[in-house]
Backbone as JSON, one array per atom type, in Angstrom:
{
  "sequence": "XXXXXXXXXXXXXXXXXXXXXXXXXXXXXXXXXXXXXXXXXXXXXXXXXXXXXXXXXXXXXXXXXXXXXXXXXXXXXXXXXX",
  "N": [[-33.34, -0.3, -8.85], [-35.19, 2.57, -8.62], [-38.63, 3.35, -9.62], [-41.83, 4.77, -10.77], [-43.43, 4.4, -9.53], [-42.6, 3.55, -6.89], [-41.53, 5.57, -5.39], [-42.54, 8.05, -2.9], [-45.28, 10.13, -1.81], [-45.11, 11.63, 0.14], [-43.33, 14.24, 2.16], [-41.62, 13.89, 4.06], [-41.04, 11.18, 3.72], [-39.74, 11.24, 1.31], [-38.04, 12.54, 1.75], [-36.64, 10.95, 3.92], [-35.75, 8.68, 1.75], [-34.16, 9.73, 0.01], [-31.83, 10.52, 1.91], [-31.0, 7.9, 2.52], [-30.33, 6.97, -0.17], [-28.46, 8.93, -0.43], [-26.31, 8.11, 1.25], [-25.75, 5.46, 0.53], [-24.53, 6.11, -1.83], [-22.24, 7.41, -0.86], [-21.27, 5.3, 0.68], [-20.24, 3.95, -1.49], [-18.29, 5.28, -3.02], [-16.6, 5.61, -1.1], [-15.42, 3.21, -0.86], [-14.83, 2.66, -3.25], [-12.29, 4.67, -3.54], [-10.95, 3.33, -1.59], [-10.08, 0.68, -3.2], [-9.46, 2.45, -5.13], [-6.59, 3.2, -3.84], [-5.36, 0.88, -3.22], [-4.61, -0.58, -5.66], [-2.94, 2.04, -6.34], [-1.29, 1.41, -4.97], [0.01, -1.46, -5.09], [0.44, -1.01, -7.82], [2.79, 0.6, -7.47], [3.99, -1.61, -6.19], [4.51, -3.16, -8.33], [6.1, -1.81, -10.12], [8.56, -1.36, -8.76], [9.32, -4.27, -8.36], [9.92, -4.71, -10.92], [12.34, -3.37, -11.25], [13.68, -4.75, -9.59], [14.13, -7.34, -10.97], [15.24, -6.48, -13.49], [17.93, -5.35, -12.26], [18.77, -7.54, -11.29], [19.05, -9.37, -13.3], [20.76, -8.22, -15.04], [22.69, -8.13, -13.26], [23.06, -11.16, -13.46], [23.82, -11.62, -16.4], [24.56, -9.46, -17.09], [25.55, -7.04, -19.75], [24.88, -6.71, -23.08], [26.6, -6.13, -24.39], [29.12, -6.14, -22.77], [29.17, -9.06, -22.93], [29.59, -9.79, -25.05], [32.44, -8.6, -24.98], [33.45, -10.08, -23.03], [33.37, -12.53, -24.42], [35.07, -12.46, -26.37], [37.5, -12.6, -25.21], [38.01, -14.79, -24.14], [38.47, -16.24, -26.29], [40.63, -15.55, -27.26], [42.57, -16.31, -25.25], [43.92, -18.76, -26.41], [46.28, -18.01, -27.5], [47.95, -17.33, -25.88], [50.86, -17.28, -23.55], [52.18, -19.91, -21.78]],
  "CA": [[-33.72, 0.94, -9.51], [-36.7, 3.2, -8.57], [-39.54, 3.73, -10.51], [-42.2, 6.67, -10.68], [-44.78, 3.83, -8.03], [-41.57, 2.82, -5.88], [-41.0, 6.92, -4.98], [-43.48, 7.9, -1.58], [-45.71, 11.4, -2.11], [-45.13, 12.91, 0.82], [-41.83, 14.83, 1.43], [-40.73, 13.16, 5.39], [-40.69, 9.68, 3.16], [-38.84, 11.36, 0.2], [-36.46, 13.05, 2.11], [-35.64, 9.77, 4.21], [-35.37, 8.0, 0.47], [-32.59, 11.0, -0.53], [-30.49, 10.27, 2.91], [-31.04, 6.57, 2.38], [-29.3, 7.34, -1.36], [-26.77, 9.38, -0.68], [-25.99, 7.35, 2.07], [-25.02, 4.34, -0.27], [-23.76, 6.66, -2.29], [-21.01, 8.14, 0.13], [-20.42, 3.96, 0.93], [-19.72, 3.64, -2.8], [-17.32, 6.31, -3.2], [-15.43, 5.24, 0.04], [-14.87, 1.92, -1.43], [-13.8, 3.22, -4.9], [-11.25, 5.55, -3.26], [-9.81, 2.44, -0.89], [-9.79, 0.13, -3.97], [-7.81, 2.76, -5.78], [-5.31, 3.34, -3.13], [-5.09, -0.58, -3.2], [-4.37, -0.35, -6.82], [-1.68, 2.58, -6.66], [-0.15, 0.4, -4.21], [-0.27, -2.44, -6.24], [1.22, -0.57, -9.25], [3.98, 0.66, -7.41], [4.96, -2.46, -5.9], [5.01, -3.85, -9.65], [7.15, -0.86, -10.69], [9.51, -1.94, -7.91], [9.96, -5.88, -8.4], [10.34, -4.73, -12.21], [13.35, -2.65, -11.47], [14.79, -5.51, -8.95], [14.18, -8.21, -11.57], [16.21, -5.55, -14.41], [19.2, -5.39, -11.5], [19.24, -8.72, -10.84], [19.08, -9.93, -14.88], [21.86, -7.74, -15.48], [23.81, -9.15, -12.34], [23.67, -12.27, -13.89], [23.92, -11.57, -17.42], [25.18, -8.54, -17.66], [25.16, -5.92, -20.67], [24.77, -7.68, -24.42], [27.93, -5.71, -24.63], [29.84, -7.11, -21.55], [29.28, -10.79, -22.92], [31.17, -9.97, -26.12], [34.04, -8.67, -24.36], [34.37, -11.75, -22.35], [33.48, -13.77, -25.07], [36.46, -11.83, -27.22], [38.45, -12.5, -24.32], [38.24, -15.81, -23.71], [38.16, -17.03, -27.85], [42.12, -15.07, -27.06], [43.26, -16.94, -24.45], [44.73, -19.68, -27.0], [47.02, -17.57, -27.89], [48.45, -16.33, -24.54], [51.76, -18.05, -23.37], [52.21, -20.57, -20.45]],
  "C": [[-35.15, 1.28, -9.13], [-37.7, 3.49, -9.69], [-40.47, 4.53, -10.01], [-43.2, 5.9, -9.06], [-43.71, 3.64, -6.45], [-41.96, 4.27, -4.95], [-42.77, 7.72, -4.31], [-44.18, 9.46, -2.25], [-45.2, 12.1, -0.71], [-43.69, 13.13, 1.22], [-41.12, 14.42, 2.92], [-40.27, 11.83, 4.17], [-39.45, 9.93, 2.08], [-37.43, 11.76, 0.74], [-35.34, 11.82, 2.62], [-35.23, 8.92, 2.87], [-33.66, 8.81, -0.24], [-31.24, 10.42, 0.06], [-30.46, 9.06, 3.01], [-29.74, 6.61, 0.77], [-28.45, 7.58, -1.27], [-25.55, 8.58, 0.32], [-24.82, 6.25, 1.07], [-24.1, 5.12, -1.34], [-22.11, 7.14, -1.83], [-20.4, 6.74, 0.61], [-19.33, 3.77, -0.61], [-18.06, 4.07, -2.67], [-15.96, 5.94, -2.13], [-14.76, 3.79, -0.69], [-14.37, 2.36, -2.52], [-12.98, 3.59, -4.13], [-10.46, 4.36, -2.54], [-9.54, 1.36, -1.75], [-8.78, 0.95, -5.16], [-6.57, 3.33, -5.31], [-4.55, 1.96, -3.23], [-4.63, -0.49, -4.81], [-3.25, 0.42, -7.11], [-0.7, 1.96, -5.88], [0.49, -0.28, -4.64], [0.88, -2.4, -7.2], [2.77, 0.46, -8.83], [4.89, -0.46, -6.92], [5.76, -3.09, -7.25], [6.26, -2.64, -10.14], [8.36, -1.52, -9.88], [9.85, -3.25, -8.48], [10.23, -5.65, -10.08], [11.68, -4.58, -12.26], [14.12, -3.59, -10.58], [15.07, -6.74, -10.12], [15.16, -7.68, -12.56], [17.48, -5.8, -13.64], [19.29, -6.83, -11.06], [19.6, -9.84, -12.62], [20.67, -9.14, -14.93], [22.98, -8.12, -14.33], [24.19, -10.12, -12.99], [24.27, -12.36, -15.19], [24.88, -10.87, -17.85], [24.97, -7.91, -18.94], [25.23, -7.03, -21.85], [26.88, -7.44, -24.67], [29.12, -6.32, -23.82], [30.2, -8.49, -22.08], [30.35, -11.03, -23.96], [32.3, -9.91, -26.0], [34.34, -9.87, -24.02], [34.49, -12.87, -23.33], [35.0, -13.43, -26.34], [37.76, -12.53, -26.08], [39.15, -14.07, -24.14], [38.67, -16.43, -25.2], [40.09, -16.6, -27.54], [43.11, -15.25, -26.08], [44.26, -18.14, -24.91], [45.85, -19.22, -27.73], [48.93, -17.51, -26.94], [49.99, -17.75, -24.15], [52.14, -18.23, -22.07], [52.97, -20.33, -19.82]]
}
């Protein structure tokens, strides 16, 4: 951080101090913007492996509803004739 002794009087020094600033400034900004492309990236891959992990749970599992059927199904198999 500058202070009022850091900052030069005459106006060649100040100006190079400005384009020295904005300089880092315009690095900043580039990095923010490629850290939040990296980030929407990121947050769509997670959207993705959410929605394969959902289709693959319900592969195995199947619906709450599904299980009862089978489990209705099967409790009615001692019935059924050989």
């Amino acid at each position: 951080m500058l202070t009022a002794a850091d900052i030069p009087d005459d106006i060649a020094a100040l100006k190079a101090l400005l384009l020295a600033s904005e300089r880092r400034v315009q690095e900043r900004d580039d990095q923010v913007a490629g850290l939040e492309a990296q980030l929407n990236t990121r947050a769509a891959e997670i959207e993705h492996l959410k929605l394969w992990i959902a289709k693959l749970r319900r592969m195995q599992f199947g619906r709450k509803s599904e299980k009862l059927d089978l489990a209705q199904s099967v409790a009615g198999t001692d019935t059924l004739p050989r």
